[in-house]
LUMVEX-205330 format. One record per residue (C-alpha): y, x negated, z; residue number from 1. Coordinates in nm, 2 decimals, padded with zeros to 4 digits. Layout:
// LUMVEX-205330
(rec (Y, X, Z), NUM)
...
//
This chain:
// LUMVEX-205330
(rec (07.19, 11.44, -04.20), 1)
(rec (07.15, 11.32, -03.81), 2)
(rec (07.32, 11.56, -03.51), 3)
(rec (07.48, 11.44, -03.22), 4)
(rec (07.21, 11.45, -02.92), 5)
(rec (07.48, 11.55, -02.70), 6)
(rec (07.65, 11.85, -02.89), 7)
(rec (07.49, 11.90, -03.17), 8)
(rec (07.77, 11.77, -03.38), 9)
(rec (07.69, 11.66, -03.77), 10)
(rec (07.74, 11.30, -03.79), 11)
(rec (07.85, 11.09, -04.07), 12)
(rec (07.57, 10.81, -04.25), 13)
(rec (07.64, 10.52, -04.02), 14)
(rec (07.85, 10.66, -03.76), 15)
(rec (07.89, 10.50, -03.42), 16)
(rec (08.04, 10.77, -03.26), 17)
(rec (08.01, 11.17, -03.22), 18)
(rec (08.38, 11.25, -03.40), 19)
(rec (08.37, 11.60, -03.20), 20)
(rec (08.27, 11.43, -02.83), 21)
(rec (08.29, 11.05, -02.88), 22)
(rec (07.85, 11.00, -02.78), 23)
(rec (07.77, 10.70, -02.91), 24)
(rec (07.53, 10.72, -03.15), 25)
(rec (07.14, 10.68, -03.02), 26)
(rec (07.28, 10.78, -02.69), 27)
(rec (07.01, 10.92, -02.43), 28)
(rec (07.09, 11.28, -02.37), 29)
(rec (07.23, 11.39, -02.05), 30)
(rec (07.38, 11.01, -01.96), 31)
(rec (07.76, 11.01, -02.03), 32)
(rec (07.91, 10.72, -02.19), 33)
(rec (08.07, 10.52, -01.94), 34)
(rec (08.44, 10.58, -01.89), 35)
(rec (08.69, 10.36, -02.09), 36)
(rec (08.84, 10.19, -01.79), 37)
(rec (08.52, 10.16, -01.63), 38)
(rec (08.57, 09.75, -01.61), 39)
(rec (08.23, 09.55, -01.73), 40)
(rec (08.06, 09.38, -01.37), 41)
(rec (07.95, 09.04, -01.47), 42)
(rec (07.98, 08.71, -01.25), 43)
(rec (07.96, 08.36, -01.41), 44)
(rec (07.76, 08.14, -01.26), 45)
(rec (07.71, 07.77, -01.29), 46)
(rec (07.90, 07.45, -01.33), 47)
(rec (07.79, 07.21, -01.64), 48)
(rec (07.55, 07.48, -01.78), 49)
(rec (07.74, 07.80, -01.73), 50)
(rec (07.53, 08.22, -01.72), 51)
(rec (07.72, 08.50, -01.74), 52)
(rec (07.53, 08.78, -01.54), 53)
(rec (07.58, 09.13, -01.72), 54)
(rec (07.53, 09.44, -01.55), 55)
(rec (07.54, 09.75, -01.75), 56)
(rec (07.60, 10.10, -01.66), 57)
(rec (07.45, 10.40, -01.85), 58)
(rec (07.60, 10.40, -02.20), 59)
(rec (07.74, 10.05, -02.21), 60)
(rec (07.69, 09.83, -02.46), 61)
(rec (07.69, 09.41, -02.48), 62)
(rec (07.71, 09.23, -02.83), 63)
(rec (07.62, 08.87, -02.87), 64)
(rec (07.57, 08.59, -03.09), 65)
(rec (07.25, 08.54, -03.26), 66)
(rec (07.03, 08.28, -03.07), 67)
(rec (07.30, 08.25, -02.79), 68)
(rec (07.13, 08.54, -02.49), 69)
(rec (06.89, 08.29, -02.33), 70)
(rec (06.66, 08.59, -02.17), 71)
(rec (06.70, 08.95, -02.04), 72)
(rec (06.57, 09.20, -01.79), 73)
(rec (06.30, 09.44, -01.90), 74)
(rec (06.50, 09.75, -01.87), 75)
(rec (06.75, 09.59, -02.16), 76)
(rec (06.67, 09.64, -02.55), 77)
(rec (06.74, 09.47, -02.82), 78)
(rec (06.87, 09.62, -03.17), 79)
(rec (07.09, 09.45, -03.43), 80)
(rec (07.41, 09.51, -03.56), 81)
//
């Protein structure tokens, strides 16, 4: 059985989230998730060939299609879903 790194809540095989504090799962202890109506900052840039620029606060969270995120920063990881 896994524990929540921010309480020390039991968490369920395959959880997401803390069910007792709402952490997402894998979270880095000691960053808060990001507020719910904390709005995403991205531009989109271009004309023909169009980038949308991403950037993520502590704790949030950017899914995309396989083979369609041309490149990344450094500081981002990758994990599958």
């Amino acid at each position: 059985m896994t524990y929540c790194s921010s309480c020390g809540g039991p968490l369920a095989d395959g959880a997401r989230f803390c069910t007792a504090c709402g952490t997402p799962v894998g979270a880095v202890a000691g960053i808060p998730p990001p507020a719910a109506s904390d709005p995403l900052d991205y531009t989109i840039q271009g004309d023909n060939l169009q980038i949308a620029r991403v950037r993520l606060k502590p704790g949030q969270e950017v899914y995309a299609e396989a083979g369609k995120m041309v490149y990344k920063t450094a500081n981002v990881q990758w994990t599958r879903a």
